[in-house]
C-alpha positions in Angstrom: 106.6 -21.5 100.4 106.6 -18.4 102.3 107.6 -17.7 105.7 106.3 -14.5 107.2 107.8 -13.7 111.1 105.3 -13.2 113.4 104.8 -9.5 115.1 106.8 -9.5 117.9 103.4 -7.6 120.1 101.6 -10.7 118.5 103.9 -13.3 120.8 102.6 -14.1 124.2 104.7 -12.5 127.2 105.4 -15.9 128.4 107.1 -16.9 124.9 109.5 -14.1 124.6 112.3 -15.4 126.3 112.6 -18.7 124.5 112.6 -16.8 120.9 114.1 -13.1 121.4 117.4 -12.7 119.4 118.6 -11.0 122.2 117.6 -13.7 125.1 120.4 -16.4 125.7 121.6 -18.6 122.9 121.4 -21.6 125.0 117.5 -20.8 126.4 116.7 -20.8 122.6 118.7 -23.9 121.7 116.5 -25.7 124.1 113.6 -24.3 122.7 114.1 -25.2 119.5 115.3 -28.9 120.6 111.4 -29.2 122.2 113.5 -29.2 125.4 111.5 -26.7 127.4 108.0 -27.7 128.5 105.4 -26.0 127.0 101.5 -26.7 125.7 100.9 -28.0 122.0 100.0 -24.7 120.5 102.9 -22.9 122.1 105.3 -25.3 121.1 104.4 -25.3 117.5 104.4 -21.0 118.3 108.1 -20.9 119.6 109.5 -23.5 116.7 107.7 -21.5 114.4 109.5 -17.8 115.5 112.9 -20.0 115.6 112.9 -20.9 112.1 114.3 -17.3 111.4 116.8 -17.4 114.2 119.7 -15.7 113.3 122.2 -18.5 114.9 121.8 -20.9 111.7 122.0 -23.9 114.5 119.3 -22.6 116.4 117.5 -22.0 113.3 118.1 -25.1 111.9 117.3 -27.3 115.1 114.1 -25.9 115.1 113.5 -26.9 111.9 114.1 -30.5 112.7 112.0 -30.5 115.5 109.1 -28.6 113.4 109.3 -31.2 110.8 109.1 -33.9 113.6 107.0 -32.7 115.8 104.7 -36.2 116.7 100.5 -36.0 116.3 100.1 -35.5 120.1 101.6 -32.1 119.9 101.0 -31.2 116.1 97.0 -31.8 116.2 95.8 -30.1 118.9 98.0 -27.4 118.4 95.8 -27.1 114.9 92.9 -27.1 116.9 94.2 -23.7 119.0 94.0 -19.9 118.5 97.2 -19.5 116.2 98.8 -17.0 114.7 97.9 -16.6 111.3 101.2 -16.7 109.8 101.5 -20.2 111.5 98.8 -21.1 109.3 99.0 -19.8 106.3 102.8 -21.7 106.4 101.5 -24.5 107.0 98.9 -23.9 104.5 101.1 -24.0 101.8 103.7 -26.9 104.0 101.8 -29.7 104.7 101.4 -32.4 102.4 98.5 -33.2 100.6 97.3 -36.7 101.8 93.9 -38.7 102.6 96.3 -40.3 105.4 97.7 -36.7 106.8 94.4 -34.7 108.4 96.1 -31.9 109.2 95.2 -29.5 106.2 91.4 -30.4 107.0 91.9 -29.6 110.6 93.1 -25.9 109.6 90.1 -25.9 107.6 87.8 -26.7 110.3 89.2 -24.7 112.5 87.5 -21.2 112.8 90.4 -19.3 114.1 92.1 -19.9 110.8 92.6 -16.8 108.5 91.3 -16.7 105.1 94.5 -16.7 103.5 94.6 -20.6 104.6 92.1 -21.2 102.7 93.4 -19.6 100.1 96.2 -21.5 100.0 94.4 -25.3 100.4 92.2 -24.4 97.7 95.0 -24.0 95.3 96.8 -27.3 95.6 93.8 -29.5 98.0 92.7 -32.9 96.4 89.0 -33.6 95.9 88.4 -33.8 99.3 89.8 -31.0 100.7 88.2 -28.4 97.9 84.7 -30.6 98.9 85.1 -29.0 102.4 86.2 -25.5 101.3 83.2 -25.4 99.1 81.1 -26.2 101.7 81.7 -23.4 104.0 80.1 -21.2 101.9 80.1 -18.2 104.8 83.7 -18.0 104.5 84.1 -18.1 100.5 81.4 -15.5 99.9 83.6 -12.8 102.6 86.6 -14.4 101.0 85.8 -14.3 97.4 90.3 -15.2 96.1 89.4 -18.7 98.0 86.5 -18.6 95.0 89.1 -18.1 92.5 91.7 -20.8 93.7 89.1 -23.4 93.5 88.3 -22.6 90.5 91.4 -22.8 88.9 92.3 -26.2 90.9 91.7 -29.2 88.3 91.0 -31.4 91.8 88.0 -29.4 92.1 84.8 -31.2 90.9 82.8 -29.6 88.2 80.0 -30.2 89.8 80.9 -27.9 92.8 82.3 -25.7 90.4 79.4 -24.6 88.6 77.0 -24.3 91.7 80.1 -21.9 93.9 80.4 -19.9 90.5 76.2 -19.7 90.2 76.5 -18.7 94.3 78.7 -16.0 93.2 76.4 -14.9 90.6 73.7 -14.5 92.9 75.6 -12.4 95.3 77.0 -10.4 92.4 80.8 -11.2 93.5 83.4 -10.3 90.8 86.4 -12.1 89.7 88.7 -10.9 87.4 90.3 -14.3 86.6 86.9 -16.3 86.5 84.9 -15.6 83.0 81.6 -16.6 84.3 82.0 -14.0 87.6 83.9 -10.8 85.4 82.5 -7.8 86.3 80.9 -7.0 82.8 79.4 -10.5 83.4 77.9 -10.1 86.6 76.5 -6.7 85.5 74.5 -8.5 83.2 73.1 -11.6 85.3 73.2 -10.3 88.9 70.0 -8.6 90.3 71.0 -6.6 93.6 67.3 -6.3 94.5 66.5 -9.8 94.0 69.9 -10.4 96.2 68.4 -8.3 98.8 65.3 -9.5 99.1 66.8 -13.2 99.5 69.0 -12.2 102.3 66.5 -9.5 103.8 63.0 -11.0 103.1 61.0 -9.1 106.2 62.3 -5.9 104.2 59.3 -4.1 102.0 59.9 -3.4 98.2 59.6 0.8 99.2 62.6 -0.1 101.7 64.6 -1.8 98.2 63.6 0.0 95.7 65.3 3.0 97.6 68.6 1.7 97.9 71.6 2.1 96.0 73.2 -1.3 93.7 76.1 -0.5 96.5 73.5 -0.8 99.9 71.6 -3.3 97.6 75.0 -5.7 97.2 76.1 -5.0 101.1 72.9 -6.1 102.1 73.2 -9.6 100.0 76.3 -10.4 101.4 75.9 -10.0 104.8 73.3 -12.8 105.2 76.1 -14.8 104.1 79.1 -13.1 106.0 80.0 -14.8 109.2 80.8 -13.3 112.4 84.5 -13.1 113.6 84.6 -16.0 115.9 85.6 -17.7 112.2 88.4 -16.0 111.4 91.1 -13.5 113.1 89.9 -9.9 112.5 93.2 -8.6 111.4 92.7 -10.8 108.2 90.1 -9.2 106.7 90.7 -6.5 104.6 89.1 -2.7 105.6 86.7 -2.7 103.8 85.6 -6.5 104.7 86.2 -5.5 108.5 82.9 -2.8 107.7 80.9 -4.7 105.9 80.7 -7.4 108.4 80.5 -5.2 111.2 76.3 -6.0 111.2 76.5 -9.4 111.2 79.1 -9.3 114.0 77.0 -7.4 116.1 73.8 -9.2 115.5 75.8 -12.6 116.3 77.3 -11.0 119.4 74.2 -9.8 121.2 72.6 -13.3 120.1 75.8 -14.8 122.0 75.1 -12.9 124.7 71.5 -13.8 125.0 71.8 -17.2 125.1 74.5 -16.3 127.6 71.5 -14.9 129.9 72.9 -10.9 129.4 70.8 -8.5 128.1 72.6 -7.8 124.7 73.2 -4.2 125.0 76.9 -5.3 123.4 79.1 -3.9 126.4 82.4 -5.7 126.4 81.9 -7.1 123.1 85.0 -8.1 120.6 85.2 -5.1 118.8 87.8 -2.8 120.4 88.6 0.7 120.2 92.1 1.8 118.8 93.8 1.9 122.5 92.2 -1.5 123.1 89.1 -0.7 124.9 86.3 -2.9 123.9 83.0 -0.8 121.8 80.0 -0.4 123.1 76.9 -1.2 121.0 76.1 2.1 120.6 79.6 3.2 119.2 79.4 0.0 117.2 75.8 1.3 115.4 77.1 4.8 115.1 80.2 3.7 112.8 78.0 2.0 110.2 76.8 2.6 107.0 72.8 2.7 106.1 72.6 -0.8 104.8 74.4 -2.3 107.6 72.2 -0.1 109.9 69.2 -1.9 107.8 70.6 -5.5 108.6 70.7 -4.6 112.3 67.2 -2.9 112.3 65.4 -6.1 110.7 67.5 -9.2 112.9 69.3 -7.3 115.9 67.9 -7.0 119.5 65.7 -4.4 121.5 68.3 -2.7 122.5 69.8 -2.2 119.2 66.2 -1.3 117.7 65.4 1.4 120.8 68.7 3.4 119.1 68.0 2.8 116.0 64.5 4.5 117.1 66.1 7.9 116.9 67.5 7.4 113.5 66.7 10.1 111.0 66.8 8.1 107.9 63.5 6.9 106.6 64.8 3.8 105.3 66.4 2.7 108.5 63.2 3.6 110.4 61.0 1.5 107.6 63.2 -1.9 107.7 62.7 -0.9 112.0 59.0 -1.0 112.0 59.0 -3.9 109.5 61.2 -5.6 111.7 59.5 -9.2 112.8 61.1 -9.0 116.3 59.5 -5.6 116.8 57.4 -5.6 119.7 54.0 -4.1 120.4 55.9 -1.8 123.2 58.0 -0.4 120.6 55.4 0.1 118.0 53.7 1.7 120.9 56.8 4.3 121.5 57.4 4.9 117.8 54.0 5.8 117.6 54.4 8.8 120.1 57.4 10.0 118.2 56.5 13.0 116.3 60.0 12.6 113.9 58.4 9.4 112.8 58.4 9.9 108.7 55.4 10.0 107.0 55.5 6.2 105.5 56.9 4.4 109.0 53.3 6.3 110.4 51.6 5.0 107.8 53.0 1.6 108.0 51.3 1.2 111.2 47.9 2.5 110.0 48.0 -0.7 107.8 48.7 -3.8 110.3 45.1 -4.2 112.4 47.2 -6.5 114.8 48.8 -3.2 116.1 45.4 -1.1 115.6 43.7 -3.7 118.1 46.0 -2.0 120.5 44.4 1.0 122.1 47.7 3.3 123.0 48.9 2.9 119.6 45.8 4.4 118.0 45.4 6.9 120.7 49.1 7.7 119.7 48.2 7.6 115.9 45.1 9.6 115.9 47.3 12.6 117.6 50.6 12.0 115.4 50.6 15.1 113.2 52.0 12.3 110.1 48.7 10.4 110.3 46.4 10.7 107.6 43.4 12.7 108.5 41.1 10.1 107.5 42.6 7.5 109.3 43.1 9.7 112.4 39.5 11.0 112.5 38.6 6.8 112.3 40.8 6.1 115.4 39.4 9.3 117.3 35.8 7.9 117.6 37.0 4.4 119.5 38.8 6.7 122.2 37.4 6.9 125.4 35.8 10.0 126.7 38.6 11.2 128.9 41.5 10.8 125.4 38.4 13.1 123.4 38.1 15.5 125.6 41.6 16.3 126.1 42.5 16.4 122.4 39.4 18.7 121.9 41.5 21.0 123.9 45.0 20.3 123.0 46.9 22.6 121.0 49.8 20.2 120.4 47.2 18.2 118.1 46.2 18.9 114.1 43.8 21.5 114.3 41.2 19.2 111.9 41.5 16.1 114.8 40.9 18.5 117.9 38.0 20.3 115.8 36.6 16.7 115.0 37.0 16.1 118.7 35.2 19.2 119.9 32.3 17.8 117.7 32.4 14.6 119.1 32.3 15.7 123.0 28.9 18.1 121.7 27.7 14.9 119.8 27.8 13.2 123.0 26.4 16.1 125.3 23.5 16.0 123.4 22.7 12.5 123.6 22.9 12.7 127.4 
């Protein structure tokens, strides 16, 4: 059983004084007696930091009062924002019962870190590994939880085989599981297929383009939650990144249903000095395929920046976006950086073509095929002919063809 002291920035202002060394030996004797009053979770926070006191009383009254503490004061404080050292301690503490709840309530409870989990999954009965398994979110960003359940006899066999077969599909690896070692996975694990599962609005052009290390980012962030599950300290780097699309996505959805506009100002994420990121610095830190994830599920806001990405793959999972409106097919459409295959894209759906700005836009888009632009320029009204006739900002074949048109026309008059 480890115990790991809790940061002292990490300890609320208002707890200081009952569990600095330096603040009076009788304030912290109190404290550690449950003598001061204080809410469940700050309680169990202030016993907790006193287990290490360095007056052996103080340290050990605390612990008698920890290992006492009654259900009124123990449960809810479960139930709170913790730190995570609290409950990774208590992870590894509390018994394993089907009369004591208390392991299940860390497991329900979304502020608790992955390491938790970790921890239950080693040593949890039946019941306990049933409820891991199900929160299949957390084991796929978590994949050690994977491995202690594995390795737990408790675990059924049943659950067993289809985590193990969930892993497969996401191409997880785990050293210490035979059926998800990397040389395995390599041969069963199809990052395309993966993709496609977790990104099916996304064309095969889009897939085919991406590297296995886009291809397996993409998989796994249909299945990575947001971190109103878990404390973002306790992911590692390199999970903190790769989660970073879903967290956005689920944080303008948040703020949708909240009634703002979702541009992501004031969101969770936070700068270095503490300031929180904007959207926009948010989308400028990732990495193509998370860019990709954000393109096909986030908001207008996000897909308007996206707008002036320069990478063709980002701009194809945009305009193959379902939530794309006609208004922004309309303003991609007048955007003469537009790759070649996000211009054609739109020459193939006759939803958009039914639109008259969009195929005014597309029969003047230098990227447009000539035959398709020369098709567009006979259903424009007089006025649009006559003014690409003239323009020099068109392809010379499509103001030609328009010069032919308006004498075509004369002539019938």
């Amino acid at each position: 059983m480890t115990y790991i002291p809790i940061p002292a920035e990490k300890i609320p202002e208002s707890l200081r004084k009952f569990v600095d060394p330096s603040a009076p030996a009788p304030g912290r004797m109190m404290a550690a007696k449950t003598l001061v009053p204080l809410k469940p979770g700050e309680m169990v926070t202030v016993l907790y930091c006193l287990l290490a006191d360095e007056d052996p009383k103080i340290s050990q009254a605390a612990a008698e009062s920890f290992g006492k503490l009654p259900d009124k004061i123990f449960n809810p404080a479960l139930q709170e924002q913790l730190p995570a050292e609290i409950f990774n301690y208590l992870a590894e503490r509390l018994p394993v019962s089907s009369e004591d709840q208390r392991l299940e309530m860390i497991l329900t409870n979304r502020h608790a870190p992955d390491q938790a989990f970790v921890h239950i999954a080693r040593r949890g009965d039946e019941r306990l590994t049933r409820v891991i398994a199900e929160n299949q979110m957390r084991i796929h960003r978590h994949p050690p939880i994977i491995s202690a359940l594995y390795h737990n006899p408790a675990f059924s066999k049943s659950l067993r085989d289809r985590v193990v077969e969930d892993a497969q599909r996401l191409g997880i690896k785990l050293e210490d599981v035979p059926e998800l070692a990397p040389e395995k996975i390599a041969q069963v694990f199809d990052p395309i297929a993966a993709a496609r599962a977790a990104m099916p609005g996304l064309p095969d052009e889009v897939l085919n383009q991406l590297s296995p290390e886009d291809l397996h980012d993409l998989a796994r962030q249909a299945s990575i939650i947001d971190n109103e599950y878990v404390h973002e300290e306790e992911l590692p780097e390199e999970e903190q990144e790769k989660s970073a699309a879903q967290r956005l996505i689920e944080q303008m959805e948040r703020e949708r249903e909240e009634g703002g506009d979702g541009s992501g100002e004031g969101g969770d994420d936070a700068e270095e000095g503490g300031e929180p990121k904007t959207m926009y610095q948010q989308l400028l830190q990732m990495n193509v395929a998370q860019k990709i994830c954000v393109a096909q599920k986030g908001n207008k806001e996000a897909r308007t920046f996206l707008m002036r990405e320069t990478n063709k793959l980002i701009l194809l999972a945009l305009v193959n976006s379902p939530r794309l409106t006609d208004g922004e097919v309309v303003k991609m459409s007048s955007m003469r950086t537009m790759p070649d295959d996000v211009i054609r894209r739109m020459t193939m759906n006759a939803n958009w073509l039914k639109l008259y700005s969009i195929r005014r836009n597309l029969t003047v888009h230098p990227k447009t095929p000539a035959k398709e632009a020369m098709r567009y320029l006979g259903t424009l009204n007089e006025k649009d002919i006559k003014d690409i006739s003239k323009s020099k900002g068109v392809p010379a074949v499509i103001s030609a063809a328009a010069r032919r048109l308006m004498v075509a026309k004369a002539a019938k008059k």
